[in-house]
C-alpha positions as CSV (number, residue, x, y, z in Angstrom):
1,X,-2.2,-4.9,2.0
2,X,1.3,-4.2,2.1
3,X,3.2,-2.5,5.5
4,X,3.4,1.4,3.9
5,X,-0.4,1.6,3.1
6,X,-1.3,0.4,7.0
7,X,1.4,2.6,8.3
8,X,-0.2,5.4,6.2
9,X,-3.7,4.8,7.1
10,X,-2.7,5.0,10.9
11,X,-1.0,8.2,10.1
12,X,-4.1,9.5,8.0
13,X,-6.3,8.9,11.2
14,X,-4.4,10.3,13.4
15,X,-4.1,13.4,11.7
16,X,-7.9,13.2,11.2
17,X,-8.5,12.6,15.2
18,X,-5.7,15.1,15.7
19,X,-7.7,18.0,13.9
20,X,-11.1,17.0,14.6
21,X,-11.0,16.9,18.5
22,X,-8.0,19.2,19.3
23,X,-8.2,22.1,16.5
24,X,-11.5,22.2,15.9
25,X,-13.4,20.9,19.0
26,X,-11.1,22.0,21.5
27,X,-9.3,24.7,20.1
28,X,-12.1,26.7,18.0
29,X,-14.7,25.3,20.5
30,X,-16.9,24.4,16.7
31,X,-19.4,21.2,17.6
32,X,-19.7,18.8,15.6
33,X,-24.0,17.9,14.5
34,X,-24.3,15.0,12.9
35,X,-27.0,15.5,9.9
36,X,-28.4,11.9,8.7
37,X,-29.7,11.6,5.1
38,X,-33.4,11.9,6.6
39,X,-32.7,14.9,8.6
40,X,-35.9,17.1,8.9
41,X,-34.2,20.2,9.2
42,X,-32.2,19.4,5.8
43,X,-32.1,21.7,2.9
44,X,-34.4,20.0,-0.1
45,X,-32.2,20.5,-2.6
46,X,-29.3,19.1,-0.9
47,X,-31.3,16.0,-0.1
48,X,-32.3,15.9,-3.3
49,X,-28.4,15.9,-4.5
50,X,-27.6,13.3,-2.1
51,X,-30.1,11.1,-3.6
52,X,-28.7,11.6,-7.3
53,X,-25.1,10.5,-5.9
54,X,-26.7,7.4,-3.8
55,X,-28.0,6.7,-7.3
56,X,-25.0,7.5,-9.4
57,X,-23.6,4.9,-6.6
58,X,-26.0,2.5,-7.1
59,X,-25.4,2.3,-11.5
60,X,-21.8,2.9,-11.0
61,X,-20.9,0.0,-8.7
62,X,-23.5,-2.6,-10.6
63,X,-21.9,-1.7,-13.9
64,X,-18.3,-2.1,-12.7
65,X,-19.2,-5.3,-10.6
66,X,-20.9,-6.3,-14.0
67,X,-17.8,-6.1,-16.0
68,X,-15.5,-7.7,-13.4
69,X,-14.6,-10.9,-13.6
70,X,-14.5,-11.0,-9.4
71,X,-11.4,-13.7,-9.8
72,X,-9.2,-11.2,-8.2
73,X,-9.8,-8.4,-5.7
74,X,-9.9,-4.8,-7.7
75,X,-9.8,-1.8,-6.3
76,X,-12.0,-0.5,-9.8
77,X,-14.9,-2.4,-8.0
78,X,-15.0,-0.1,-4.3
79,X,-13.8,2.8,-6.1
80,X,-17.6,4.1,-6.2
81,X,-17.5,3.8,-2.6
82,X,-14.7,6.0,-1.9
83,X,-16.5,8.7,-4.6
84,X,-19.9,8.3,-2.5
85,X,-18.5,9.0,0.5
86,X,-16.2,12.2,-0.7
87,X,-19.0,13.7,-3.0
88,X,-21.1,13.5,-0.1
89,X,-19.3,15.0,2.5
90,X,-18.9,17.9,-0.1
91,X,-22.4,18.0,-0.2
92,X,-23.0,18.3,3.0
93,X,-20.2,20.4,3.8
94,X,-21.7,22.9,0.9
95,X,-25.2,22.6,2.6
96,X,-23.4,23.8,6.3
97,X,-21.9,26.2,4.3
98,X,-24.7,28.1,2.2
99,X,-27.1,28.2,5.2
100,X,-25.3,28.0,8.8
101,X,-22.0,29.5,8.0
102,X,-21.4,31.0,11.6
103,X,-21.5,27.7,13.4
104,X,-18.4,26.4,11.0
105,X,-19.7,22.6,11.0
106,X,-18.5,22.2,7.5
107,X,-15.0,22.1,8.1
108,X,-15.5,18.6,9.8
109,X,-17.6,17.7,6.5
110,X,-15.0,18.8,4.2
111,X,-12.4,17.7,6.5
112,X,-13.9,14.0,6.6
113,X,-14.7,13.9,2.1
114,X,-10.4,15.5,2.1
115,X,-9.8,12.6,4.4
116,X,-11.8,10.2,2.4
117,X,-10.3,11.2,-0.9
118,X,-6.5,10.6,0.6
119,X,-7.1,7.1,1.7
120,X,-8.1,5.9,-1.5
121,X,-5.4,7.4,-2.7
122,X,-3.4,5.6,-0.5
123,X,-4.9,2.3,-1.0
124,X,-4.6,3.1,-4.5
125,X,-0.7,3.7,-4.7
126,X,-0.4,0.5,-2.0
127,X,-2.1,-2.0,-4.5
128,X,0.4,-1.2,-7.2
């Protein structure tokens, strides 16, 4: 990892701690909840879409790890990871959004997939 992608990912996180405790914690007094995948109080159908990305995940990552040759670290290979991660904070974010609009949670899950999708893109330009 070269010196511009851990200078970016430092500036990517502080931005993201920047927003998330003194925007929206502080300053639009929103709470974060933290929702597990098991949540009781979770909509059905959006568990049930978090369990077609887990296993969109799962097929994704064994096919690519199957056509690797692993002689060389590839970012192809924990690309799935980075998608998992995004789709499911949109997800989520869309869940918080359909149903509990007036507490404004989702803008910490949409905030957290945006954040997700700029550091693989980062990592992405820094392994060329």
């Amino acid at each position: 990892m070269n010196t511009f992608t851990i200078v970016s990912l430092l500036i990517v996180f502080a931005i993201y701690l920047f927003i998330t405790e003194f925007y929206l914690k502080r300053r639009l007094k929103i709470k974060n909840k933290w929702k597990g995948l098991f949540f009781i109080e979770r909509n059905p159908y959006s568990f049930a879409i978090d369990i077609v990305i887990i296993f969109l995940f799962i097929f994704s990552t064994m096919s690519l790890i199957e056509r690797s040759n692993f002689q060389t670290y590839s970012l192809i290979v924990v690309s799935p990871m980075f998608g998992l991660f995004f789709l499911l904070g949109l997800n989520r974010g869309l869940e918080e959004w359909l149903f509990h609009r007036d507490k404004k949670v989702y803008y910490y899950e949409w905030l957290g997939s945006f954040m997700n999708l700029i550091t693989f893109f980062i990592i992405l330009i820094g392994e060329q």
